[in-house]
C-alpha positions as CSV (number, residue, x, y, z in Angstrom):
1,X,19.1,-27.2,-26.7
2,X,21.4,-26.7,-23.4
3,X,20.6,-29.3,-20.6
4,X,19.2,-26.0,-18.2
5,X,16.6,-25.4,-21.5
6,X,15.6,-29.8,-21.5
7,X,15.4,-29.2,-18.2
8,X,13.3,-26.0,-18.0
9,X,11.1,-27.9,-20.7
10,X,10.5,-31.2,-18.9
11,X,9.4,-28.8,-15.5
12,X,7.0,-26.8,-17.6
13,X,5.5,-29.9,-19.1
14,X,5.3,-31.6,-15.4
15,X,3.7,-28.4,-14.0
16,X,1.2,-28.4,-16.3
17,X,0.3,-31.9,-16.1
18,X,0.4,-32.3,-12.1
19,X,1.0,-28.9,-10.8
20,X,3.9,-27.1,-8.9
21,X,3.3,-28.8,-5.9
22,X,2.7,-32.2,-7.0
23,X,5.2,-31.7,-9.3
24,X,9.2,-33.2,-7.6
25,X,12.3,-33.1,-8.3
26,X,12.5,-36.4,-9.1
27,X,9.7,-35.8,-11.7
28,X,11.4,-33.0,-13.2
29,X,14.9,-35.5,-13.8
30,X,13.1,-38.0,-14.7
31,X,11.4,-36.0,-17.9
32,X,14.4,-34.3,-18.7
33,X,16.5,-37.4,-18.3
34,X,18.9,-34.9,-16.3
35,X,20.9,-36.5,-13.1
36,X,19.5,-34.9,-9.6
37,X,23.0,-33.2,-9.5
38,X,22.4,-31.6,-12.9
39,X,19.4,-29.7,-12.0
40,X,21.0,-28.3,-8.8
41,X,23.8,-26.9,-10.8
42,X,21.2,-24.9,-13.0
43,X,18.7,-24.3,-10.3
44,X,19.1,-24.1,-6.6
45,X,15.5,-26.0,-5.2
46,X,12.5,-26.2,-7.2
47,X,11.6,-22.6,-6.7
48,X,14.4,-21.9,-8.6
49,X,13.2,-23.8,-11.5
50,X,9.6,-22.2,-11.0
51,X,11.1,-18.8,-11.1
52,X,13.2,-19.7,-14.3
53,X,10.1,-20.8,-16.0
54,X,7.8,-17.5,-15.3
55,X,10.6,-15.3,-16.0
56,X,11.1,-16.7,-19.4
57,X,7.8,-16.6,-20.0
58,X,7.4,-13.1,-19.0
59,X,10.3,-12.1,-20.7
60,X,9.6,-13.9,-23.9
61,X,6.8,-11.8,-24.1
62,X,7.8,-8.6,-23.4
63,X,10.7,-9.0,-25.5
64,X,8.0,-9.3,-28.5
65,X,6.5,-6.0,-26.6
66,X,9.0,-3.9,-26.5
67,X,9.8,-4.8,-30.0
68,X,6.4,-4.3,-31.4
69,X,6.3,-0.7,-29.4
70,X,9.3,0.5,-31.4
71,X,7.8,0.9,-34.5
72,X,4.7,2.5,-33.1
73,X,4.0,6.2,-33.6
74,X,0.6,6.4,-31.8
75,X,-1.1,5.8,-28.4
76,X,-3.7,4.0,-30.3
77,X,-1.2,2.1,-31.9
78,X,0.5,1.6,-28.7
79,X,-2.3,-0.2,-26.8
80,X,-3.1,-2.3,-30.1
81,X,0.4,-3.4,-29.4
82,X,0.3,-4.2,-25.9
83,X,-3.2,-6.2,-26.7
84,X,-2.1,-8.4,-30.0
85,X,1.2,-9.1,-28.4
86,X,-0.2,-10.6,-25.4
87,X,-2.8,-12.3,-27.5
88,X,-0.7,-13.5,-30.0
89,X,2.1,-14.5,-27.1
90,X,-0.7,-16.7,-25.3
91,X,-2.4,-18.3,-29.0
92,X,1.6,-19.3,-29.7
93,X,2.9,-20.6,-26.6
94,X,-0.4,-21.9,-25.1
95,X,1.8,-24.5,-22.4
96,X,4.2,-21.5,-21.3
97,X,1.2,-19.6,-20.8
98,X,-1.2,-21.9,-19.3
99,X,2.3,-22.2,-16.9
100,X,2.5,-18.3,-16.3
101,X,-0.8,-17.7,-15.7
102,X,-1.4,-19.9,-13.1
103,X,1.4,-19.9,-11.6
104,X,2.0,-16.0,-9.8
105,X,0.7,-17.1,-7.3
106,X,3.0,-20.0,-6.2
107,X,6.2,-18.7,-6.5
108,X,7.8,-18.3,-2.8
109,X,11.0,-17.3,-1.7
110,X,13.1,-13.8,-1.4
111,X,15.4,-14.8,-4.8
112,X,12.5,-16.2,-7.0
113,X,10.4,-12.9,-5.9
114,X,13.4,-10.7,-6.8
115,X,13.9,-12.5,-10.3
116,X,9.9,-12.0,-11.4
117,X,10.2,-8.1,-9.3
118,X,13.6,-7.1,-11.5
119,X,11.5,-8.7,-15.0
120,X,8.5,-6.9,-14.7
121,X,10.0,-3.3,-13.1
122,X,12.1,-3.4,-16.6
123,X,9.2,-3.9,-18.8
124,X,7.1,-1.5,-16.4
125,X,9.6,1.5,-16.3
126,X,9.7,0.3,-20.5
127,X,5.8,1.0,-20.9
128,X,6.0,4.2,-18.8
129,X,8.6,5.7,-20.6
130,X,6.6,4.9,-24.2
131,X,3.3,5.9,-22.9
132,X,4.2,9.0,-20.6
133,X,4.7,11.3,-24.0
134,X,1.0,10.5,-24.6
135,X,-0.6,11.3,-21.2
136,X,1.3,14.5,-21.1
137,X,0.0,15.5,-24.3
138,X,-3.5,14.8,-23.4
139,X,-3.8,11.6,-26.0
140,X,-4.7,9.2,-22.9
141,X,-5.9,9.6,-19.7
142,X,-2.9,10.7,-16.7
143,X,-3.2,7.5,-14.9
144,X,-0.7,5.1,-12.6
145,X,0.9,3.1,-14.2
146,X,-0.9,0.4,-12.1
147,X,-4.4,1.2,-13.2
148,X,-3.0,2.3,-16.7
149,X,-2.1,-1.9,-17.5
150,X,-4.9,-3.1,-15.1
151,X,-7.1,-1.2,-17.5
152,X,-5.7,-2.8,-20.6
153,X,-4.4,-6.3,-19.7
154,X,-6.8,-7.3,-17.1
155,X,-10.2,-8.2,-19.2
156,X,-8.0,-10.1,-21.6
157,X,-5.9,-12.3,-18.7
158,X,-8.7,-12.9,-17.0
159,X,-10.3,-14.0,-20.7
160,X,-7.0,-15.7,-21.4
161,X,-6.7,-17.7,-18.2
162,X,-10.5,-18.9,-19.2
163,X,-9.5,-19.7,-22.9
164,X,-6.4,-21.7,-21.6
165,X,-8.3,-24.0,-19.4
166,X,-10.7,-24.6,-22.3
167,X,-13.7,-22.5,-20.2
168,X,-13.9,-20.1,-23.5
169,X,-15.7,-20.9,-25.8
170,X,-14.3,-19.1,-28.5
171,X,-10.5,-18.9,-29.4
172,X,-9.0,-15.8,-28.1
173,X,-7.6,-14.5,-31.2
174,X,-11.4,-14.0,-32.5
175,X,-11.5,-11.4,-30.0
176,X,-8.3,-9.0,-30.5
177,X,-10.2,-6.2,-31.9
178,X,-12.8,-6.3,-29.1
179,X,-10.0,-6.2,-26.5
180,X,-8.4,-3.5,-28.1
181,X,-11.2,-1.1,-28.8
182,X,-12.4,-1.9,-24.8
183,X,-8.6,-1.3,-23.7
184,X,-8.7,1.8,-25.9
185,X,-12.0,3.1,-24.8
186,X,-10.9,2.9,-21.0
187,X,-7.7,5.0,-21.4
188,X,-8.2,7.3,-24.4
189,X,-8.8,11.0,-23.4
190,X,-11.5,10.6,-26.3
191,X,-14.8,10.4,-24.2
């Protein structure tokens, strides 16, 4: 493991045991047994390192995504996809997730924006170009792309986000064919 991955470890452990903001620096070094000087090589503040962490954790998951979609010759297929990967993504790596799903919201500054922005337009234009064959040929509905993932990924965040705080009572992965057939059911043309 690089000393920028020990370091990115010991931040997502301390974020997730005191939170960004209580979380310093200091901390951080401290976890990771890196010098002060060692983490400002890798990162340049602690947004930095925020930014780092999302954007793996992001990316890690639609890596498995994209990968998954390949192999898929169906819409249906598709949104199965999009719903078990996330599932399976947020079951597997419950810290990084707990970290990226509570942690949009606190990630300030115009180079940690643009690093999440550039992540998720690739993965965006990725699902548009995959799913635009299947809207034009009537399979599912014509939507934005906005409302087309809103549709399918936000019951199951919001479900996630509750499972990985303990507030679910049931494991998420119990529920992967419920999620899909709702995501399904809200962009198939089938009516």
């Amino acid at each position: 493991m690089s000393r920028k991955e020990e370091i990115l470890d010991a931040a997502l452990s301390c974020f997730n045991r005191s939170g960004i903001e209580k979380t310093s620096i200091e901390m951080i070094c401290e976890e990771s047994s890196a010098s002060v000087g060692s983490l400002y090589h890798h990162f340049s503040n602690k947004q930095g390192v925020v930014a780092a962490l999302f954007v793996a954790g992001i990316g890690d998951y639609h890596c498995q995504l994209q990968k998954r979609l390949k192999s898929n010759k169906t819409a249906e297929d598709g949104v199965r996809s999009v719903i078990y990967t996330y599932i399976n993504w947020v079951s597997n790596n419950s810290e990084q997730a707990k970290f990226v799903l509570s942690s949009r919201e606190e990630i300030f500054g115009d180079a940690a924006q643009r690093l999440v922005e550039e992540e998720n337009q690739k993965n965006f234009s990725f699902l548009q170009d995959w799913f635009r064959p299947y809207a034009e040929d009537g399979t599912i509905q014509d939507l934005s792309m906005e409302l087309f993932l809103s549709l399918l990924l936000g019951p199951v965040q919001l479900y996630a986000q509750r499972w990985i705080n303990g507030k679910a009572e049931k494991n998420i992965t119990k529920h992967k064919d419920l999620f899909f057939r709702a995501a399904w059911a809200s962009v198939s043309s089938e009516k």
